[in-house]
C-alpha positions as CSV (number, residue, x, y, z in Angstrom):
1,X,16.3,-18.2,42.1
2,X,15.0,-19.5,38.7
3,X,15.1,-18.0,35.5
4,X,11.0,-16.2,36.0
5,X,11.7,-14.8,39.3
6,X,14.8,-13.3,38.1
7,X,13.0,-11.3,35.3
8,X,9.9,-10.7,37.5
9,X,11.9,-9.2,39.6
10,X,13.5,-6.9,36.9
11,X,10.6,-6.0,35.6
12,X,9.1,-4.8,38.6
13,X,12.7,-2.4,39.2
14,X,11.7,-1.2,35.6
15,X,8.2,-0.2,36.1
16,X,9.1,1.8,39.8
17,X,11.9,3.6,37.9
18,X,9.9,4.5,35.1
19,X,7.2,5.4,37.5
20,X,9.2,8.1,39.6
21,X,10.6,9.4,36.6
22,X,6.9,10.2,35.4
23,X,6.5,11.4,38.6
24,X,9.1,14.0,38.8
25,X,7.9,15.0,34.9
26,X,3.9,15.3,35.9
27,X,5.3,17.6,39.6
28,X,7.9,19.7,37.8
29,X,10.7,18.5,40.5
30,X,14.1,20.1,39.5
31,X,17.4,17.2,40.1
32,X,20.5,18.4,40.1
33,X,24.0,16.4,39.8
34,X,27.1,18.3,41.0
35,X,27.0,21.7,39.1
36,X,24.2,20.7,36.3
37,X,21.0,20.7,35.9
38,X,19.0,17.5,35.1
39,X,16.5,18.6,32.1
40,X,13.1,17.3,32.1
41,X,13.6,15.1,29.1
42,X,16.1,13.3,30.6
43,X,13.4,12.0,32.7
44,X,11.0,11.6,29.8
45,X,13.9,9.4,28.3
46,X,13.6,7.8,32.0
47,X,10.2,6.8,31.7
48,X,9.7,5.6,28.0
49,X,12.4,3.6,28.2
50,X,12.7,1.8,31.4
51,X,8.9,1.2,31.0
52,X,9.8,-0.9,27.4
53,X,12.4,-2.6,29.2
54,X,9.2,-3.7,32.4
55,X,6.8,-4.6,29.4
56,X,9.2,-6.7,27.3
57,X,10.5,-8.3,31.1
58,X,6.9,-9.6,31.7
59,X,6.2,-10.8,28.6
60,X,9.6,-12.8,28.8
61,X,8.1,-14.3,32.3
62,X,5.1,-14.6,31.3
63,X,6.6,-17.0,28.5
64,X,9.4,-18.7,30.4
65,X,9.2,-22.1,32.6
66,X,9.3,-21.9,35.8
C-alpha cells in the first residue's frame, strides 16, 4: 500500500467518525460507558476534530505521489 492510499484511507475513517458523532449530536442519542454518562460535547469535540484530521488527510493525498 503506498503512501496516498494509506492517508485516503485515513481520511475516509476520519470523516465516518466525525459523521456519527454529528449524528448522535443532531438525534439527541444518550452513550453511556460503565457508570458515566457520555455528555454531548464530548461528541461535539468528536466531530470538529476528527473532521480537521479528514480535511488535512485529503489535502496531504491530494498532494502526495502516488
Amino acid at each position: 500500500m503506498n503512501s496516498r492510499t494509506y492517508v485516503t484511507v485515513t481520511g475516509t475513517v476520519f470523516a465516518i467518525v466525525a459523521v456519527l458523532h454529528l449524528i448522535r449530536v443532531v438525534n439527541g442519542w444518550s452513550v453511556e460507558v460503565g457508570p458515566w454518562s457520555v455528555p454531548i460535547g464530548v461528541s461535539w469535540f468528536g466531530t470538529v476534530f476528527p473532521a480537521v484530521l479528514c480535511v488535512w488527510a485529503f489535502r496531504s493525498a491530494s498532494r502526495t505521489r502516488a
